[in-house]
C-alpha positions in Angstrom: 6.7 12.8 16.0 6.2 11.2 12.8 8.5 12.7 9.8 6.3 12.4 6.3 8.4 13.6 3.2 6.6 15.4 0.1 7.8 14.7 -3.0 6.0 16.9 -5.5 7.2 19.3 -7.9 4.7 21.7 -7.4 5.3 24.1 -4.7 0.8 24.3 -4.3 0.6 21.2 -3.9 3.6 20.8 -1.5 2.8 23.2 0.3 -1.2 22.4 1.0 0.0 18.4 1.7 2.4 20.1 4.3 -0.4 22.6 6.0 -2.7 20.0 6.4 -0.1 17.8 8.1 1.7 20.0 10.6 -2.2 20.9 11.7 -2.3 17.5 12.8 1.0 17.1 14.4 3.1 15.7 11.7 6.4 16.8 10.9 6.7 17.0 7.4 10.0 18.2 4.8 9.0 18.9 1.5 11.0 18.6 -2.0 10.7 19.0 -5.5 13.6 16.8 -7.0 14.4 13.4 -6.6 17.6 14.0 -5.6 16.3 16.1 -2.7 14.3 13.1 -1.4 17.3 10.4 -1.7 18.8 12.8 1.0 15.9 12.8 3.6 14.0 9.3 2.7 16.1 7.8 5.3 14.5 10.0 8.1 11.3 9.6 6.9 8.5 7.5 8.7 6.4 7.8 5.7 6.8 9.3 1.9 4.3 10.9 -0.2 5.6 10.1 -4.0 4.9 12.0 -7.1 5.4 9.7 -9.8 6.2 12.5 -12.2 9.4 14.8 -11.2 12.0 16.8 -13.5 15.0 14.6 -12.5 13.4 10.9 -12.9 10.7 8.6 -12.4 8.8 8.8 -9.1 8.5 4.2 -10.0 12.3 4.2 -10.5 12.7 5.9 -7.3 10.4 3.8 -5.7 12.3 1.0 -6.4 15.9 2.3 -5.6 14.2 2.9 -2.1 12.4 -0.6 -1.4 15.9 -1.8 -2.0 16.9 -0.2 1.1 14.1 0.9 2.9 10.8 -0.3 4.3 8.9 2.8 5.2 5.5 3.3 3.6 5.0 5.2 0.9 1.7 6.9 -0.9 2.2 7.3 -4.4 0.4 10.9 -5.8 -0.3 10.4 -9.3 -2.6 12.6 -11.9 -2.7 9.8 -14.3 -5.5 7.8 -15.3 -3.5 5.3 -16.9 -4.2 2.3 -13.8 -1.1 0.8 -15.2 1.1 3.3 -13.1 -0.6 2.7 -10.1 -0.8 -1.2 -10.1 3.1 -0.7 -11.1 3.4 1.4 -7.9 1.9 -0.9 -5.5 3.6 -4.1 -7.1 7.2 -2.2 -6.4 5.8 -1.5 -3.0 3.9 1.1 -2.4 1.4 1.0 0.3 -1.5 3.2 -0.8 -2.0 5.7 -3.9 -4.1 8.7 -4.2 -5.0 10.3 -7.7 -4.6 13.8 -8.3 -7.0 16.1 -7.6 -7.3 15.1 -4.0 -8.4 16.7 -0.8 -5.3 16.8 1.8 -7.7 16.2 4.6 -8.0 12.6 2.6 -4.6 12.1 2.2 -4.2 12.7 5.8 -6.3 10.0 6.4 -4.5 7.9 4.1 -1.4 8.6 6.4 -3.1 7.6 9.0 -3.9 4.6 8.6 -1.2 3.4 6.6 0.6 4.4 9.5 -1.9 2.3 12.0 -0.8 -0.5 9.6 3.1 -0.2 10.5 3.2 -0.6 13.9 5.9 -2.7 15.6 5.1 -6.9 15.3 5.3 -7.3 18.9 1.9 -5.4 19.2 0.4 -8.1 16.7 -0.9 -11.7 18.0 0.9 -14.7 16.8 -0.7 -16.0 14.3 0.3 -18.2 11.4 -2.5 -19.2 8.8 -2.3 -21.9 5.8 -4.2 -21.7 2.7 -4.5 -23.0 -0.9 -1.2 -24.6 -2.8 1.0 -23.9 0.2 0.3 -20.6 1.0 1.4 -19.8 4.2 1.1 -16.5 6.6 2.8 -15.2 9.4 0.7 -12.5 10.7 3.4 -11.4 14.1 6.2 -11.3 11.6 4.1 -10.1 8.9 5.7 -12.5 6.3 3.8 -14.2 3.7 5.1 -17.2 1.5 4.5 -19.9 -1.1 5.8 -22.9 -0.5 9.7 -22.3 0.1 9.2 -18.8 -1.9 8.7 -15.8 0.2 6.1 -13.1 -1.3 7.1 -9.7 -1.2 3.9 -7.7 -0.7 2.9 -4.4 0.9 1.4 -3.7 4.1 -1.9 -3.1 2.0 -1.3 -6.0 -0.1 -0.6 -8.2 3.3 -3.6 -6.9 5.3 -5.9 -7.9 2.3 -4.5 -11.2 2.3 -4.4 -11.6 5.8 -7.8 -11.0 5.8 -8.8 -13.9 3.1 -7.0 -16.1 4.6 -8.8 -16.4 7.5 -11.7 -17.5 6.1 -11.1 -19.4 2.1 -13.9 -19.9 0.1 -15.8 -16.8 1.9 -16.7 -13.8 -0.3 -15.8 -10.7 1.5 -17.8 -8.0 -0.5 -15.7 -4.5 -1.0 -17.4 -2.4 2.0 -16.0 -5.5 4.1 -13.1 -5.6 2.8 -12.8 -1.9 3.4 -13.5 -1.7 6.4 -11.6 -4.4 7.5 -8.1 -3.6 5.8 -8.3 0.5 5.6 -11.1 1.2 8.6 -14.1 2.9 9.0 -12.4 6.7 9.3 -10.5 6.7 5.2 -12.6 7.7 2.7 -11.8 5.4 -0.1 -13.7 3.7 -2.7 -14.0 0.8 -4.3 -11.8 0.9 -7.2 -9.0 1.1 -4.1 -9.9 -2.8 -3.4 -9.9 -3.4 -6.9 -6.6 -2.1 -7.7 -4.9 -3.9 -4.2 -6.5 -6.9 -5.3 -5.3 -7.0 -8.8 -1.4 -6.7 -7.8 -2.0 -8.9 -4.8 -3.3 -11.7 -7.3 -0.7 -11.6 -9.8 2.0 -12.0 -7.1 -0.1 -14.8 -5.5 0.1 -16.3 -9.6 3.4 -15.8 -10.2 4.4 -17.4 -6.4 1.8 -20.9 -6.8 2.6 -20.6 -10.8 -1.0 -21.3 -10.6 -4.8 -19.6 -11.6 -6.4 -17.2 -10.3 -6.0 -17.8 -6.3 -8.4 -15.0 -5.3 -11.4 -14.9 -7.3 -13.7 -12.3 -8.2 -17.6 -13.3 -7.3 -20.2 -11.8 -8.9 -19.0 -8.6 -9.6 -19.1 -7.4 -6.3 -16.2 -9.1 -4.1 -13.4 -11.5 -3.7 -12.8 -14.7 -2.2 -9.7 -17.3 -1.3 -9.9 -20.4 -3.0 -10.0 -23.2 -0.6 -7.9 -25.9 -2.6 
């Protein structure tokens, strides 16, 4: 049984995230603190992280745990501000989900981030080359430029992945949905836009280069070839 650990500080929220999760046969621990979740991240198979708590930054502890830790994490967040949110997935988050939310969507969201994490020996060798070095390992899920190793998130992989197998082909968003999150998540398209925006400022800051995934026509992306 999967273990997901709530990290919210309010108990209505906690406890609706935790309902709609042991309905479907999740084990879930819920706390208010970051403190509280320092102590059972380790156990967890997948966190769901306020950014906001009374003891501390839900980014900072993001962080502290990517140091250490490789299980996905959800950030919650009421803000508007996309800042946080890009800031969350560039740390390492896999997915986000802004406040209000339905918890049969952030079920979902577990779901499939959790579809994303299986084992590497269930995934087809396969390594891919692209544009100023850019090189993919898709069994050992490990990206890289040149000699520097990218440090992305399964989301951030999985989009890239995706490009890669085809540069120079614009993937319009309901592709890209449906090829990186799947036909059963209910997300939109600001969800691609926000992946894609941290996904190409690593990819920049790797290749010290432009734009490597370009925006066409308002209404998708694509891989440049060269």
């Amino acid at each position: 049984m999967s273990l997901i650990l709530v990290v919210d500080d309010e108990p209505a929220i906690r406890e609706s995230l935790a309902f709609a999760l042991g309905r479907e046969g999740f084990g879930v621990a819920q706390v208010g603190t970051l403190a509280e979740a320092a102590r059972l991240a380790p156990d967890a198979h997948l966190v769901l992280l306020d950014l906001v708590l009374p003891d501390g930054s839900g980014l900072d502890f993001l962080r502290r745990l990517r140091a250490d830790s490789d299980a996905p994490v959800i950030v919650l967040t009421s803000r508007d501000d996309e800042t946080d949110r890009v800031l969350g997935l560039e740390l390492g988050a896999d997915d986000y989900v802004v406040k209000p939310f339905s918890p049969r969507e952030v079920v979902a969201r577990v779901r499939a981030v959790l579809r994303r994490v299986q084992p590497a020996e269930s995934t087809e060798t396969e390594a891919l080359s692209g544009p100023l070095g850019l090189n993919v390992d898709a069994r050992k899920r490990r990206a890289a430029v040149g000699d520097k190793e990218l440090h992305l998130s399964r989301t951030e992989f999985d989009l890239l992945h995706v490009l890669l197998q085809a540069p120079g082909k614009v993937f319009e968003r309901p592709e890209l949905l449906l090829l990186v999150w799947g036909n059963d998540v209910v997300v939109g398209d600001r969800t691609v836009d926000v992946h894609v925006k941290a996904l190409r400022k690593k990819l920049e800051e790797a290749a010290q280069a432009g734009a490597l995934i370009e925006t066409v026509r308002g209404v998708g992306y694509r891989l440049r070839e060269s």
